[in-house]
C-alpha positions in Angstrom: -1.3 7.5 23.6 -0.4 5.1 26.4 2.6 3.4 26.4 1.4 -0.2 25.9 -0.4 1.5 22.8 2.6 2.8 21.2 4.6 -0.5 21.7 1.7 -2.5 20.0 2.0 -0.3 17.2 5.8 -0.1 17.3 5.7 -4.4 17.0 3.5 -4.3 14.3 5.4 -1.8 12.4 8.3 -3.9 12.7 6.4 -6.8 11.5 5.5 -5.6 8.0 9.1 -4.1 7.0 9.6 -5.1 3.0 13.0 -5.5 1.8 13.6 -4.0 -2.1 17.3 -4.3 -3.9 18.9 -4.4 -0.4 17.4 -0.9 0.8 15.0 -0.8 3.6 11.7 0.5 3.6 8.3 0.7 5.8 4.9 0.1 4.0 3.1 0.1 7.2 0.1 -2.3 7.3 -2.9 -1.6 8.3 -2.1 2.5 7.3 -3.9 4.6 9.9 -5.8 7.6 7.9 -7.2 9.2 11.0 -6.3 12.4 9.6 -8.6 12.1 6.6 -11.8 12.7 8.9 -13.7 10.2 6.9 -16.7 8.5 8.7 -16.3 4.9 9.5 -19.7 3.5 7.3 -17.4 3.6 4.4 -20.4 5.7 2.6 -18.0 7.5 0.2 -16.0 6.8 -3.0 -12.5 6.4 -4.5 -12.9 9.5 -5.5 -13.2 11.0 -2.6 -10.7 8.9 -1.0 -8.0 10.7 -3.2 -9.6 13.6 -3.1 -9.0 13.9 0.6 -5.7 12.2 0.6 -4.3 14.8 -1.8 -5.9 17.6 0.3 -4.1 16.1 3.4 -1.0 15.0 1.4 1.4 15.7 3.7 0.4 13.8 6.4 -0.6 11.1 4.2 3.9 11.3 2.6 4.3 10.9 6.5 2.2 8.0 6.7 3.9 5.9 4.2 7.1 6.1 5.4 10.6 8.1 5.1 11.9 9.2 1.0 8.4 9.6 -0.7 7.4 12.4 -2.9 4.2 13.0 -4.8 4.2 13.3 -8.9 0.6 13.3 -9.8 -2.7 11.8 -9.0 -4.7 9.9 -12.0 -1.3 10.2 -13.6 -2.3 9.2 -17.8 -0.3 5.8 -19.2 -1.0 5.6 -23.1 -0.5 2.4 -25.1 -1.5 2.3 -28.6 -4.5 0.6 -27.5 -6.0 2.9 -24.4 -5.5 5.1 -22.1 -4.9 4.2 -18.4 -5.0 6.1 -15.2 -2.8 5.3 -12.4 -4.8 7.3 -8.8 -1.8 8.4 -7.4 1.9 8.3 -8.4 4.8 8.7 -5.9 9.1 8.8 -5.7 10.8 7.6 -3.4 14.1 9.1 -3.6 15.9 6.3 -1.3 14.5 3.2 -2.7 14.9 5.0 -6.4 11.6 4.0 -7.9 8.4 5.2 -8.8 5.4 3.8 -6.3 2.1 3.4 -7.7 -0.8 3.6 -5.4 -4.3 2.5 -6.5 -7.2 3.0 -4.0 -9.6 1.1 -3.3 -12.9 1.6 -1.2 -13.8 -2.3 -0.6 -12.0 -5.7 -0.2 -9.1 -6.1 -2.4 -9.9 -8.5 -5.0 -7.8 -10.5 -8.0 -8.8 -8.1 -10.7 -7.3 -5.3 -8.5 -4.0 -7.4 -8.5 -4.0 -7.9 -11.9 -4.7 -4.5 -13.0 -1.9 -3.1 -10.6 0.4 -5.7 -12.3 -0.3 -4.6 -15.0 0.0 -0.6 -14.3 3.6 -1.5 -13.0 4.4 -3.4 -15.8 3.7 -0.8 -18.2 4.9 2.1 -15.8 8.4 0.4 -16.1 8.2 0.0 -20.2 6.5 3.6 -20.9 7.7 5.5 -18.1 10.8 4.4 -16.1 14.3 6.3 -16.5 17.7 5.3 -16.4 18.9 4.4 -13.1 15.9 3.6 -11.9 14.7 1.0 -9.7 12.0 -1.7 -10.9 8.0 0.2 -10.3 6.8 -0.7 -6.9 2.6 -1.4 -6.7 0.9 -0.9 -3.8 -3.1 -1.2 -3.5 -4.8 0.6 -0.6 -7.8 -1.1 0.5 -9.9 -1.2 3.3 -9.9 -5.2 3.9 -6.6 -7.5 2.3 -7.8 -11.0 1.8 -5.7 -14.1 2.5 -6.5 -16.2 -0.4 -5.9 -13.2 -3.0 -2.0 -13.1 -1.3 -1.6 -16.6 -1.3 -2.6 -17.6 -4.4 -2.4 -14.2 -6.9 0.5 -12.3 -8.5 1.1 -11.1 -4.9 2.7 -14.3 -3.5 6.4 -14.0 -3.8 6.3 -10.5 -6.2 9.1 -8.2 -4.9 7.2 -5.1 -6.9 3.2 -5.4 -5.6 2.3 -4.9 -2.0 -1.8 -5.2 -0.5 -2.0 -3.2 2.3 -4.7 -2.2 4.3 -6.1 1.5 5.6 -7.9 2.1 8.9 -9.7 5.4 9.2 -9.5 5.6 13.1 -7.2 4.3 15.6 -7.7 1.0 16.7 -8.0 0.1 20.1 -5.2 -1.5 22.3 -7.4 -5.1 21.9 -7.5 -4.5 18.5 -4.0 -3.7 17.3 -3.3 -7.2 19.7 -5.7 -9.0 17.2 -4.6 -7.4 14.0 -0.9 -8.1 15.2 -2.0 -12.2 16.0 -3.6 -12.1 12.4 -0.3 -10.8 11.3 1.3 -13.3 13.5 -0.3 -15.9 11.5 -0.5 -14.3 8.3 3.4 -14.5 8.0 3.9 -17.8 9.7 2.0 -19.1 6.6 3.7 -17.0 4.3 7.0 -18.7 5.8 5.8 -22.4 6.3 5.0 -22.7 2.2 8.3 -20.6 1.4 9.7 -24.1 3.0 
């Protein structure tokens, strides 16, 4: 990897750090899944998609970032009213909280939001020890959307996070754009915190 490469990637790590009850932790967006050897046309499922992640789990643990173990994929939540099935279930033993991850094969959309919402939500009532920290949501798609994280549940929540996946390793000219995009995407983000 050349050197101008790896600083690219290095900048745009650093631009999508996530603060949590004071402890720091990466949620590196766009995730890279080169490692999952999935074809770029996008011709396969959810299913699949976790299906591969778990059989590549470790490098997938390494991917997200430093403290996170795995608990259990399509991980049951029963209410009186249904059963629920969270795709995959991690702990991370520094932030101390339970990270749900939901995946998702197309654009994220507003009924993704809400149902993660509501997974974390009832994660924390139904499943949550003592000295735990608050659930943490995290959607995996392969395209975020701008208006979803401006105007949905995801604007100013501490606990849901949209990232987005790659399955190859962008170019030098395109981790430049996706940083600019970045760029902007946080400099609006800022200018309506104001």
């Amino acid at each position: 990897m050349s050197q101008v490469k790896k600083s690219v990637i290095k900048e745009m790590q650093s631009k999508t750090k996530k603060y949590q009850k004071n402890k720091l932790e990466y949620f590196k967006n766009p995730s890279v899944l080169e490692f999952l050897g999935l074809s770029e046309n996008k011709g396969y499922t959810e299913k699949v998609l976790e299906k591969v992640i778990i059989d590549h789990l470790q490098q997938f643990l390494l991917e997200l970032g430093k403290g996170f173990a795995f608990v259990e994929r399509q991980q049951l939540i029963r209410t009186d009213q249904a059963d629920y099935y969270v795709d995959m279930v991690f702990y991370n033993y520094i932030l101390k909280c339970f990270i749900l991850i939901d995946l998702k094969t197309d654009r994220i959309t507003h009924q993704d939001v809400g149902q993660m919402d509501m997974y974390v939500k009832m994660f924390d009532e139904l499943k949550r020890g003592e000295g735990d920290n608050p659930t943490i949501g995290i959607i995996l798609c392969s395209e975020t959307d701008k208006d979803i994280a401006r105007y949905s549940i995801l604007k100013g929540n501490e606990h849901l996070f949209a990232t987005k996946y790659k399955l190859y390793l962008p170019t030098e000219e395109q981790l430049r754009s996706e940083i600019e995009r970045e760029k902007d995407f946080i400099r609006l983000q800022l200018e309506e915190g104001e």
